[in-house]
C-alpha positions as CSV (number, residue, x, y, z in Angstrom):
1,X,-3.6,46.4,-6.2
2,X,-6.2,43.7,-4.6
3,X,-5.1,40.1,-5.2
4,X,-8.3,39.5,-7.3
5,X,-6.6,42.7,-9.8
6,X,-3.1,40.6,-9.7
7,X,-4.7,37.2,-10.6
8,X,-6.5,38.5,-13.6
9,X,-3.7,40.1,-14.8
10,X,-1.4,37.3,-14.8
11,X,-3.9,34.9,-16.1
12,X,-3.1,35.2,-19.7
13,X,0.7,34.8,-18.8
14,X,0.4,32.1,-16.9
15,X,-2.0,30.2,-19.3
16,X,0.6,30.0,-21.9
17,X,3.2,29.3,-19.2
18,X,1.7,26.2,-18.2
19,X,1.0,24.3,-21.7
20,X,4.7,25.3,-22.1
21,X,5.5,23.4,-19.1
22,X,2.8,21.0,-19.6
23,X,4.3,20.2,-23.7
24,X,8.0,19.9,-21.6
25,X,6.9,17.1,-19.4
26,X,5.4,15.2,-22.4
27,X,9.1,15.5,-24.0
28,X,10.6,13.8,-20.6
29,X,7.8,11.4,-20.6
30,X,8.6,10.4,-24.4
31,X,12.3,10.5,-23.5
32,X,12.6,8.0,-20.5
33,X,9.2,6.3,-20.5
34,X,8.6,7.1,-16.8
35,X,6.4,10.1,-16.4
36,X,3.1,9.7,-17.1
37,X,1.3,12.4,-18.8
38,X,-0.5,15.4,-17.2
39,X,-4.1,14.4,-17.5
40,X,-5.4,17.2,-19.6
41,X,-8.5,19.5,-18.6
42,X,-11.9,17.9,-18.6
43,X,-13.5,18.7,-21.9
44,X,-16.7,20.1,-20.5
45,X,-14.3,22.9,-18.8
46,X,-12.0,23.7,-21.5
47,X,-10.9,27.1,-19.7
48,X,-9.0,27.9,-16.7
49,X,-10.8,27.6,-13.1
50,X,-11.7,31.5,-12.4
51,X,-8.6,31.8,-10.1
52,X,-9.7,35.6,-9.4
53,X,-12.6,34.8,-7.4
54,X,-11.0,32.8,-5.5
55,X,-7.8,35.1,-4.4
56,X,-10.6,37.5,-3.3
57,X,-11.4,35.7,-0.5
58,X,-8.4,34.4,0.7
59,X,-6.4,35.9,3.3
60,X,-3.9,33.5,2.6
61,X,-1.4,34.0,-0.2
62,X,-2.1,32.9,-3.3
63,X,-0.7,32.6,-6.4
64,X,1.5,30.2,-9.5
65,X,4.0,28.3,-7.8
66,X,7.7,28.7,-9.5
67,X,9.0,25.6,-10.6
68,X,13.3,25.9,-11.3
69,X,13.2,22.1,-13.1
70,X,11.3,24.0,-16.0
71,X,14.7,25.4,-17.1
72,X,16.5,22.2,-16.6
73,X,13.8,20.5,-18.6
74,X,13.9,23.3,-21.6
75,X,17.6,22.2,-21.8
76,X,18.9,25.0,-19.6
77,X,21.2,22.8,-17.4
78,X,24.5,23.9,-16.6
79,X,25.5,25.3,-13.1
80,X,21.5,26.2,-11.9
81,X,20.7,22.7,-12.1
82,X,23.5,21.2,-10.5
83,X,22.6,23.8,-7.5
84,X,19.0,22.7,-7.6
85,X,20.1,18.7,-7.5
86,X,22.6,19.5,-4.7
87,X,20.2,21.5,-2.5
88,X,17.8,18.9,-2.9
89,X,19.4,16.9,-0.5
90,X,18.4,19.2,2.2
91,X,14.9,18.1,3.1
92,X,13.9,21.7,4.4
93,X,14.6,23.2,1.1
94,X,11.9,21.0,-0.5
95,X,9.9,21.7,2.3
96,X,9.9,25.2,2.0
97,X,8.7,25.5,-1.8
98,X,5.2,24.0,-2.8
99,X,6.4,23.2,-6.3
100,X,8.9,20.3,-4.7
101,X,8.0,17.0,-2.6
102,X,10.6,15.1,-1.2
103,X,10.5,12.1,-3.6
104,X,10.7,13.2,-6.6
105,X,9.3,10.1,-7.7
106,X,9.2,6.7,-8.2
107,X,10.1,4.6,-11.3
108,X,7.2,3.4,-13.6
109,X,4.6,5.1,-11.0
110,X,4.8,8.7,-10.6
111,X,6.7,11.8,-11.2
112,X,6.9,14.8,-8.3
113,X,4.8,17.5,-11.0
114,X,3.9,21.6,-9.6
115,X,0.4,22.5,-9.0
116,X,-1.6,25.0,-11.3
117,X,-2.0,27.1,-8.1
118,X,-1.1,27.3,-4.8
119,X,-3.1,28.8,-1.6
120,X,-0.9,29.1,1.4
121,X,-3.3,29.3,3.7
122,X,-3.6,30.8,7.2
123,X,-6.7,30.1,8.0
124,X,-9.4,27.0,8.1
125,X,-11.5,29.5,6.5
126,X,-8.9,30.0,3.8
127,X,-8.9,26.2,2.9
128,X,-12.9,26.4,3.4
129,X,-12.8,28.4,0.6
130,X,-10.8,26.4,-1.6
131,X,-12.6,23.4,-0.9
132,X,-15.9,25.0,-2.1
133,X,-13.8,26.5,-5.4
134,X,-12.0,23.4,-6.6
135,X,-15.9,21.1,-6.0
136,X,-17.8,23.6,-7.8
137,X,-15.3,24.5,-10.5
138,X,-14.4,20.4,-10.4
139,X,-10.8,21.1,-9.9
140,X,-8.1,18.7,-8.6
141,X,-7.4,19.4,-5.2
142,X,-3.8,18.3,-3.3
143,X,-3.2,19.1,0.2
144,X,0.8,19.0,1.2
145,X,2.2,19.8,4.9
146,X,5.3,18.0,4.8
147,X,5.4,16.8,1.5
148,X,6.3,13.3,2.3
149,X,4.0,10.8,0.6
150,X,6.2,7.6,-1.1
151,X,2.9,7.7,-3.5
152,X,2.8,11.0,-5.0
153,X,0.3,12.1,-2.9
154,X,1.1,15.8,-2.0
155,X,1.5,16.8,-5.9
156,X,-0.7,16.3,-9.0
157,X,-0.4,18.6,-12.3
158,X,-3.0,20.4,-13.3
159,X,-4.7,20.9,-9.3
160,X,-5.0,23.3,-6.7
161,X,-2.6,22.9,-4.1
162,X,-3.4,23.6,-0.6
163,X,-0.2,24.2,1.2
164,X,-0.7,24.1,5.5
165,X,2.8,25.0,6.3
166,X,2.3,28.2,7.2
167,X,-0.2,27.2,10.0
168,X,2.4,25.7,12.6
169,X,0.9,26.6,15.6
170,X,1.7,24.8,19.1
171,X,-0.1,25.4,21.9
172,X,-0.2,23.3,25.4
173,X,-3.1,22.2,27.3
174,X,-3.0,21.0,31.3
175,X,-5.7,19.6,31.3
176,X,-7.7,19.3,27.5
177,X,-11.4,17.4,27.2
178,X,-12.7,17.0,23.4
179,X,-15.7,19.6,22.3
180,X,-19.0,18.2,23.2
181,X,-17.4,14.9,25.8
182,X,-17.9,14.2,29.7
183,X,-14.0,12.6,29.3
184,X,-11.7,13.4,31.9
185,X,-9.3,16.1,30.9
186,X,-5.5,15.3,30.1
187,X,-2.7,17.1,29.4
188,X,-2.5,17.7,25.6
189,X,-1.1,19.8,22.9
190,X,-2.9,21.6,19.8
191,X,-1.2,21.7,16.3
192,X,-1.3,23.5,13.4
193,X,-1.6,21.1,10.7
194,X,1.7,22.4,8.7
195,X,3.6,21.7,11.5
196,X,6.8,19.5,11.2
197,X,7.3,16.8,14.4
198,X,10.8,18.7,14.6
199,X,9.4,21.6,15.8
200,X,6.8,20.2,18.0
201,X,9.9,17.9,19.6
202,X,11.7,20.9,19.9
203,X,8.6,23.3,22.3
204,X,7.0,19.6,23.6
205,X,9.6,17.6,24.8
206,X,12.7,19.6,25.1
207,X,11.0,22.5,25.9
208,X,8.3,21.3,28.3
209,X,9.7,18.7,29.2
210,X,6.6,15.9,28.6
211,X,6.4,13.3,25.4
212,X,4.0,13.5,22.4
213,X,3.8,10.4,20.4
214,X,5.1,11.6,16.5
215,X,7.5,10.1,14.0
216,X,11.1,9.7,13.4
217,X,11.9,11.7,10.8
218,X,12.1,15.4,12.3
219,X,10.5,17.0,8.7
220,X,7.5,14.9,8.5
221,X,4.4,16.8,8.5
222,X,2.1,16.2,12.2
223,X,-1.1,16.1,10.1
224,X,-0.3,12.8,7.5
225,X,1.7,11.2,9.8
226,X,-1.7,10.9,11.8
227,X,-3.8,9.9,8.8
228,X,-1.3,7.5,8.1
229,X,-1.3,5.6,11.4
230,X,2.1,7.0,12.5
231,X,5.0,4.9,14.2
232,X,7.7,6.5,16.0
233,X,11.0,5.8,17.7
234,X,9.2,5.2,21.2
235,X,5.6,3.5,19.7
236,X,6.4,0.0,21.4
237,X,5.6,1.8,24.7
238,X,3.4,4.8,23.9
239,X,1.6,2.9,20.8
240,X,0.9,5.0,17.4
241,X,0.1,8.8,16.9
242,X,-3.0,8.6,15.3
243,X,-4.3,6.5,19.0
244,X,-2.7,9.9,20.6
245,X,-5.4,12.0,18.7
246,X,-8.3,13.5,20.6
247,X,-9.6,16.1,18.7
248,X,-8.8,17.3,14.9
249,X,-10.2,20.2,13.4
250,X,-10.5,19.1,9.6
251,X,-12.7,20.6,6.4
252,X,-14.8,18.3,4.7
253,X,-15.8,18.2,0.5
254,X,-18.6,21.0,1.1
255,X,-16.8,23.4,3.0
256,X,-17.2,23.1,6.4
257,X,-15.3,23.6,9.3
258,X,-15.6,21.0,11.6
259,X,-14.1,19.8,15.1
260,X,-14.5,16.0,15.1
261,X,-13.9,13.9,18.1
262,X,-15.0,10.6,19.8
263,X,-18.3,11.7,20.1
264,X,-18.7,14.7,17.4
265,X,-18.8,12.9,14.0
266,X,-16.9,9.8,15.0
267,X,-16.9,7.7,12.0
268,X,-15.0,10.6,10.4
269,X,-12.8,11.0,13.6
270,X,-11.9,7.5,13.3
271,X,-11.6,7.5,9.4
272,X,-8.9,10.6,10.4
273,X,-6.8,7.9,12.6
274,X,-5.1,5.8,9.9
275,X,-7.2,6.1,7.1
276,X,-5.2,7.9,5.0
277,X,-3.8,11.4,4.3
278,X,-5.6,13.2,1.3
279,X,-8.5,11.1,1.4
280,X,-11.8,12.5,4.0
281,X,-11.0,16.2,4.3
282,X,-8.1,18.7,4.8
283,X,-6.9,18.3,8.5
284,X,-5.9,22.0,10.0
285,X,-5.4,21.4,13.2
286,X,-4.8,17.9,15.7
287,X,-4.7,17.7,19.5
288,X,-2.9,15.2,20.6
289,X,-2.2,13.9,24.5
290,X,0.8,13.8,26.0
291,X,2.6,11.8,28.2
292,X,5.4,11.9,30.8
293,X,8.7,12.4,29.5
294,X,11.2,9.2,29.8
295,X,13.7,10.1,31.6
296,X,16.3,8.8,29.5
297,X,16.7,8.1,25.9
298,X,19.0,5.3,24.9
299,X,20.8,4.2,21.3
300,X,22.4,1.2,20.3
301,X,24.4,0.9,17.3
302,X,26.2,-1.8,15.4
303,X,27.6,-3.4,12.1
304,X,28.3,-7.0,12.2
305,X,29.9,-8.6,9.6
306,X,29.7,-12.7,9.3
307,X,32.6,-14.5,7.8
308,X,30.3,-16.9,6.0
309,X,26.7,-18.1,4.9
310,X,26.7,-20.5,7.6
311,X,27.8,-18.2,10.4
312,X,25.3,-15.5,8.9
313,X,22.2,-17.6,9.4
314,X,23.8,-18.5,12.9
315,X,24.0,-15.0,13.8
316,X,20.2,-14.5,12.2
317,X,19.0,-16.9,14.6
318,X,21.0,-15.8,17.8
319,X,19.9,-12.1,17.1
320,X,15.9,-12.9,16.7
321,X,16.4,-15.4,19.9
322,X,17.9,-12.2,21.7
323,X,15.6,-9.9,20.8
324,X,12.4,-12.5,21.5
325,X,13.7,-13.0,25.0
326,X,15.2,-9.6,25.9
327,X,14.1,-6.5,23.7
328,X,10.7,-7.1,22.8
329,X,9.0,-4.9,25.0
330,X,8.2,-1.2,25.8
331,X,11.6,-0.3,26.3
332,X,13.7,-1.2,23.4
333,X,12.5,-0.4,19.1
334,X,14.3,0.5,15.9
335,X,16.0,-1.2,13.5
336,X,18.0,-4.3,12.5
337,X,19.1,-4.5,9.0
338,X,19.9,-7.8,7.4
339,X,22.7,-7.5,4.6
340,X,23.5,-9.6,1.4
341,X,27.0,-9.4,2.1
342,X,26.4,-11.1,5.3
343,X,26.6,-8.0,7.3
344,X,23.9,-6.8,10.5
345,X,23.1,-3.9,11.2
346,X,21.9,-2.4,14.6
347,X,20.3,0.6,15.3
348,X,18.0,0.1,18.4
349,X,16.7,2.9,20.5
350,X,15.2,2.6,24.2
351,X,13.5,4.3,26.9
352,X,13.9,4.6,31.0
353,X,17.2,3.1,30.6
354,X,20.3,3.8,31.9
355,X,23.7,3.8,30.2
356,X,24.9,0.8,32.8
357,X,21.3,-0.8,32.2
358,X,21.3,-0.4,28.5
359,X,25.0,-2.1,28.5
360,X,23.7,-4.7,30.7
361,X,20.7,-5.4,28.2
362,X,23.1,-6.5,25.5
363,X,26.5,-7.7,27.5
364,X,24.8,-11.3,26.5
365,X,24.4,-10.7,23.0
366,X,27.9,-9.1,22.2
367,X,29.5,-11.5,24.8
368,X,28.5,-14.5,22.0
369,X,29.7,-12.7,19.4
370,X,33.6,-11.8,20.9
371,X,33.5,-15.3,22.0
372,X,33.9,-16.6,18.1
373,X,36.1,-14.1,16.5
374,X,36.7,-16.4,13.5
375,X,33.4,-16.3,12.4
376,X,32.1,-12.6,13.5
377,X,33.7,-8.9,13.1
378,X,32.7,-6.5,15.6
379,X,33.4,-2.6,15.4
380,X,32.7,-1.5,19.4
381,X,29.2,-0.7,19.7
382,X,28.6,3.0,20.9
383,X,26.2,2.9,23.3
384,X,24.7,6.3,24.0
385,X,22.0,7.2,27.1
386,X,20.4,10.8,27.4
387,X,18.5,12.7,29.3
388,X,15.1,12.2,27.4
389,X,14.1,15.9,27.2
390,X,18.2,16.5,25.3
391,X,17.1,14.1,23.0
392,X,15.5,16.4,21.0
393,X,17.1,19.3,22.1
394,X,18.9,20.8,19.3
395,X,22.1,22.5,20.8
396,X,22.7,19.2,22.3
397,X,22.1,16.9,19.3
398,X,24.5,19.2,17.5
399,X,27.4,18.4,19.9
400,X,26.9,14.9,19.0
401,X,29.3,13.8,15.8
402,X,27.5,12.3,12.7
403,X,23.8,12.7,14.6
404,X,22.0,15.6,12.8
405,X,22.8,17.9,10.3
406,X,21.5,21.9,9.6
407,X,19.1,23.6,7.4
408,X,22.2,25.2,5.1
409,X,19.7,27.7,3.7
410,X,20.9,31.0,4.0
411,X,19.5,32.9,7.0
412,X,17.6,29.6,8.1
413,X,17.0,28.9,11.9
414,X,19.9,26.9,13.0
415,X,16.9,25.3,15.0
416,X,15.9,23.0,11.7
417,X,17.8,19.8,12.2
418,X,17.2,16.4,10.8
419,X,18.9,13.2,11.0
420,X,22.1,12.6,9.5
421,X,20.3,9.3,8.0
422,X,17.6,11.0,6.4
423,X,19.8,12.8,3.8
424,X,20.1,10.4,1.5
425,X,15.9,10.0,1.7
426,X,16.0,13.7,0.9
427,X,15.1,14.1,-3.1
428,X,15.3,10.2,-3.7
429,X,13.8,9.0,-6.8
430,X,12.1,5.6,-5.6
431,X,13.2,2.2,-7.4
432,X,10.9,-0.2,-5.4
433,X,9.6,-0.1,-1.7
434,X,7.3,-3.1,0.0
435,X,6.3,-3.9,3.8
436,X,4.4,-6.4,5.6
437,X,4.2,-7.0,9.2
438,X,5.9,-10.2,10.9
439,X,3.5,-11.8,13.5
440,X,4.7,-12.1,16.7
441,X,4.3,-16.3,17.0
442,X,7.4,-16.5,14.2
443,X,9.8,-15.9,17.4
444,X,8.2,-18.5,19.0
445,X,11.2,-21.6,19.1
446,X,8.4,-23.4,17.0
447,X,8.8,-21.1,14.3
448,X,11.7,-19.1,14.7
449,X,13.8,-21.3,12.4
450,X,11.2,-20.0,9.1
451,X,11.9,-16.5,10.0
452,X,15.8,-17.5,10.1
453,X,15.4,-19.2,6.8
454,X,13.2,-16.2,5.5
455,X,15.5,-13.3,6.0
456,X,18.2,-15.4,5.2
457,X,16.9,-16.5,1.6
458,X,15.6,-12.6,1.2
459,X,18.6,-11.2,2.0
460,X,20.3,-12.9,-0.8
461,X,18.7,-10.4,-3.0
462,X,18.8,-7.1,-1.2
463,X,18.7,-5.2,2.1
464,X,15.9,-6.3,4.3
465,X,15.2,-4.5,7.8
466,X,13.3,-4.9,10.8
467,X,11.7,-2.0,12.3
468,X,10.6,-2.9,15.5
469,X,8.9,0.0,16.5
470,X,6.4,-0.5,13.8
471,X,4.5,-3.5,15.1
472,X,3.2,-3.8,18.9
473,X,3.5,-7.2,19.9
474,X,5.8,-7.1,22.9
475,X,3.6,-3.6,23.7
476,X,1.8,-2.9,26.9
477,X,-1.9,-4.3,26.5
478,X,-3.9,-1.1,26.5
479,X,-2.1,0.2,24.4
480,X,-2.5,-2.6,21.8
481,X,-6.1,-2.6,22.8
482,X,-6.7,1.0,22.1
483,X,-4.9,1.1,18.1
484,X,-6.8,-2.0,17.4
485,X,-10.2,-0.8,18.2
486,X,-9.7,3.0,17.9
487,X,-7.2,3.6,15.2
488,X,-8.0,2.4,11.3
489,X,-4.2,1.0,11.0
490,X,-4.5,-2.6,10.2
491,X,-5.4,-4.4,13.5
492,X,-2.8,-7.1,12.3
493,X,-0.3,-4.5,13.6
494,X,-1.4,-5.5,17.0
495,X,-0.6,-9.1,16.9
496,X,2.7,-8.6,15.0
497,X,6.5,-7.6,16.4
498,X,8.0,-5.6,13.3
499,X,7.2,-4.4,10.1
500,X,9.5,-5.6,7.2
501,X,10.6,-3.2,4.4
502,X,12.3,-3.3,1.6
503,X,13.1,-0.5,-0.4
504,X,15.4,0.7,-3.0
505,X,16.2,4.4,-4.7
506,X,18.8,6.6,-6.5
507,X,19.9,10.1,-5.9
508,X,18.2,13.2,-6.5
509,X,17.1,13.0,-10.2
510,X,14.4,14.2,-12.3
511,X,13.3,12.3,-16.3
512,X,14.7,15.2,-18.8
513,X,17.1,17.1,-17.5
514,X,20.5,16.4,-18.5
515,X,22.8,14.3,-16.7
516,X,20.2,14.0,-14.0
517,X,17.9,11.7,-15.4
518,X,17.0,8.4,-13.1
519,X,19.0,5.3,-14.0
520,X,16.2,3.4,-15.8
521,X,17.4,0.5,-16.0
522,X,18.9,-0.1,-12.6
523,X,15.5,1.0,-11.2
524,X,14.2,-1.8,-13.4
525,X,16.4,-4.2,-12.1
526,X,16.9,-3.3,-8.4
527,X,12.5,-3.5,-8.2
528,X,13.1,-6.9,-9.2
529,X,15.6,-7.7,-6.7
530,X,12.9,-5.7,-4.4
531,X,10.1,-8.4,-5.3
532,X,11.9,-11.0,-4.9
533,X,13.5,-10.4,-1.4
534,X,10.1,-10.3,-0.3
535,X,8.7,-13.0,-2.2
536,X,11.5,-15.4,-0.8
537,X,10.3,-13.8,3.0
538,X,6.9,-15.0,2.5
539,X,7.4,-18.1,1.3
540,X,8.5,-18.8,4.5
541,X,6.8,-16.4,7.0
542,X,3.3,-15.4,7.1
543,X,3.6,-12.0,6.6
544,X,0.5,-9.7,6.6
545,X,-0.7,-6.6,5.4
546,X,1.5,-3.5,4.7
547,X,1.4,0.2,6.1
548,X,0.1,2.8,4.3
549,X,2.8,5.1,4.4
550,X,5.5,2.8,3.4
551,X,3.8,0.5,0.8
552,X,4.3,-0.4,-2.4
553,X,3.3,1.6,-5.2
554,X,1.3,-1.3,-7.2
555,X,-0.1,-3.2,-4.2
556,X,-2.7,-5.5,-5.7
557,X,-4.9,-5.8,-2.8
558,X,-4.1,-2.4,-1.0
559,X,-7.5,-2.3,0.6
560,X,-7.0,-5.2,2.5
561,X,-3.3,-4.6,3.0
562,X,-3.6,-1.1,4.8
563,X,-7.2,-1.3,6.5
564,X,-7.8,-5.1,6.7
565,X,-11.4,-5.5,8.3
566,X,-11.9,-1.8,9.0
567,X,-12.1,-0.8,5.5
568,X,-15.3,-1.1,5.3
569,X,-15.7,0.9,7.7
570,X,-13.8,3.5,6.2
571,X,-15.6,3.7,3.1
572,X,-18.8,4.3,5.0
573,X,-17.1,7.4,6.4
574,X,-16.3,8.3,2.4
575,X,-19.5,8.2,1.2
576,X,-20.8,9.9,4.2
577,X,-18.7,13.1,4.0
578,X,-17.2,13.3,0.8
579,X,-19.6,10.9,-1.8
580,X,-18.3,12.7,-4.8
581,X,-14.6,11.8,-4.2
582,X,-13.2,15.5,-4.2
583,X,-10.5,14.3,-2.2
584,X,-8.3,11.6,-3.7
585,X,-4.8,9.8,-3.8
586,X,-3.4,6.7,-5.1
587,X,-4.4,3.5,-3.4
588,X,-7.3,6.0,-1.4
589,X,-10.8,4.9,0.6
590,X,-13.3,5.4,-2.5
591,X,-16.9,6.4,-1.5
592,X,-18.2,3.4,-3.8
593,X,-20.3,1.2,-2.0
């Protein structure tokens, strides 16, 4: 039976199948006020896309994505939907279906909804094909490779869904110059757009032993981590991934395949550097350079706990004066974490250090603490230095207690870790998240004291955290050079030594389903804690912008707050190669002028 036989035969079936679903997700919406509702088709095309014609010329599979929630939604519950919450929390079982993302949503903005379809392409060809199916058949098109857009990004009901995480290729390059340049060659590596950066850690860095510039979390996908600017671990020395790219391969809103570069459509390559995931084509492949592996790989961990406000702000200040003199540079990034119960957290990373070197780099620091017991608690820090190519290795991370956990799917490669401290992200449903970045000059002495007061007063209301890795102040010039003029992050990035985020979510729930409905009203209220935390930070700091990735939902001036001065830019690159807006996402470049 060919697969244009099989899709004509189910399409009756799955017709009624999906106003059932789509009459079940009105009932949640009515229910808990959060969902909105599935846009319904456009009148001028009452009847279902022609799906047949389509599968014909895929070599990819296609067909209706299974969706379990449906059951939980038609009041099914019971032991199936206590499995399906619980196995939520493993980020690869979400990964693995297309009918799942890993928010499931976000209060009063979105709910994580299946796709009509689903091509699980192979081939740039396949998606090709799509393209040209869903802009003459005007049907909503979603691309997901990982899955993990904050927004809602890599889901939409009623759409196509074009799934890339079958295309996970890695290949190594010696020496790699873009199509169509004179550049000197570097060593690089090509990537299949549906790969995840734990894999390509995994045959990269443990395996050959030389550094590609990706994200933290091991189960984000390598092609909208790109589009999103994309900060890792190591980016205060090695700068973001999207100034890594040299070449992309990526299918544009008429169908073509095209391999953009610095010189081969370069508004497009640029748009493809930060602009956002979703928003100028369907990326299918990226090569990105590499760099010489660190030879070491350092952590720092630590909970502080102040015995009152006044010792709290004292250890505010004395942490940001340690870090302005001492950690902001290449070497060190991460996290610190500022508490309302008066507690900091420390979760720093470095690079090139060694385990005496790293002790030595913070012997000041923890020597001021110990020397006022009254006022500070202490838990020894671990300090932990690796060989930088183990630090990815997953036989060794696994020897390591409380570091990563396993894919528990049965018969799964005992290869798919992720960070113990990504669990809890895994099937959140989103109460509030905000960042800006924190310009460099607030750790001046000058201003220091403002930035004291700022997390202080915000930390009053909720958790409030650092993440030094994510601005590039303290970073080696070229590097801060090269994102500001060739990436389209916000050039404010440049100028500033951390981004600020403030976030707040519940388990694993869905609006609907029996005892796992979201907690309304404590979404409600912990958004407004959310608000003001960072209201009371930038009252006092001059905080600018926000990244893409990790923004707030109902950013009011989002253009200006991802893109800054390049946005325009980018929406010349819109209306260039996709004027009709097939491809589309909340807070997205538009291609109006």
């Amino acid at each position: 039976m060919t697969k244009a036989n099989l899709a004509q035969m189910t399409k009756r079936r799955t017709s009624t199948a999906i106003k059932r679903r789509d009459l079940l997700l009105a009932g949640a919406s009515l229910t808990t006020g959060l969902l909105p509702l599935p846009p319904a088709r456009s009148e001028t095309d009452p009847n279902e896309p022609p799906w047949a014609a389509l599968a014909g010329e895929l070599e990819g599979r296609f067909f209706r994505p299974e969706w379990p929630l449906e059951r939980c939604l038609a009041g099914a519950g019971g032991e199936n939907c206590a499995s399906f919450f619980a196995s939520a929390r493993n980020p690869y079982f979400l990964g693995d279906n297309p009918a799942f993302t890993q928010t499931m949503g976000w209060a009063d903005a979105w709910v994580s909804q299946p796709s009509d379809r689903v091509l699980e392409a192979v081939s740039a060809a396949d998606i090709a094909a799509a393209v040209r199916f869903a802009r003459d058949h005007k049907v909503r098109l979603v691309v997901k490779g990982g899955g993990h857009s904050y927004t809602g990004g890599s889901n939409a009901p009623n759409s196509l869904l074009i799934w890339t995480r079958r295309m996970n290729a890695i290949e190594l390059h010696d020496a790699f110059t873009p199509a169509g340049s004179d550049a000197e060659p570097v060593p690089s590596v090509s990537v299949g757009a549906g790969a995840m950066w734990g894999e390509i850690y995994r045959h990269v860095c443990a395996g050959a032993g030389r550094y590609v510039q990706g994200g933290g979390c091991l189960t984000v996908g390598v092609a909208g981590l790109i589009q999103s600017g994309g900060f890792g671990s190591l980016s205060k020395a090695f700068g973001t991934a999207a100034a890594s790219l040299l070449e992309a391969e990526v299918v544009t809103a008429e169908g073509a395949i095209r391999v953009v570069n610095a010189v081969q459509d370069p508004d497009l390559f640029f748009a493809l550097k930060g602009g956002g995931g979703g928003t100028f084509g369907v990326v299918t492949r990226v090569t990105l350079r590499t760099h010489d592996m660190p030879p070491t790989i350092g952590a720092v961990f630590a909970d502080i706990s102040a015995s009152s406000d006044e010792a709290y702000r004292a250890l505010i200040g004395q942490m940001l004066q340690f870090y302005a003199e001492d950690l902001q540079n290449p070497t060190w990034g991460e996290q610190i974490g500022f508490r309302p119960d008066n507690a900091l957290r420390i979760s720093m990373l470095c690079q090139g250090l060694s385990h005496e070197q790293a002790e030595k780099a913070w012997a000041p620091f923890f020597a001021w603490l110990r020397e006022r017991p009254d006022d500070y608690s202490l838990s020894e820090p671990p300090i932990i230095v690796v060989n930088g190519r183990q630090f990815w290795d997953p036989d060794f991370l696994k020897t390591l207690p409380g570091i990563v956990l396993t894919d528990n799917q049965a018969g799964a490669d005992q290869d798919r870790i992720y960070w113990a401290g990504n669990r809890e992200e895994s099937g959140q449903f989103l109460h509030a998240f905000s960042s800006a970045w924190i310009p460099g000059v607030s750790l001046a002495p000058a201003s220091r004291e403002a930035l004291v007061a700022g997390l202080f007063e915000a930390s009053r209301h909720w958790s409030i955290t650092l993440h030094t890795n994510k601005g590039l102040a303290g970073a080696p010039d070229d590097v801060r050079v090269h994102v500001r003029a060739e990436t389209a992050t916000n050039p404010v990035v440049t100028d500033s030594f951390a981004l600020v985020i403030c976030g707040a979510e519940g388990p694993s729930a869905y609006p609907g389903v029996r005892d796992f409905e979201p907690d309304v009203g404590l979404a409600r209220r912990q958004a407004e804690r959310v608000r003001s935390a960072m209201a009371a930070l930038k009252a006092r700091v001059p905080a600018k912008g926000s990244y893409v990735a990790e923004a707030d939902y109902f950013e009011a001036e989002w253009e200006d707050a991802f893109w800054g001065e390049h946005y325009a830019r980018l929406q010349k690159a819109k209306a260039t190669y996709d004027p009709d807006n097939l491809f589309r996402v909340h807070h997205g470049v538009l291609a109006t002028i």
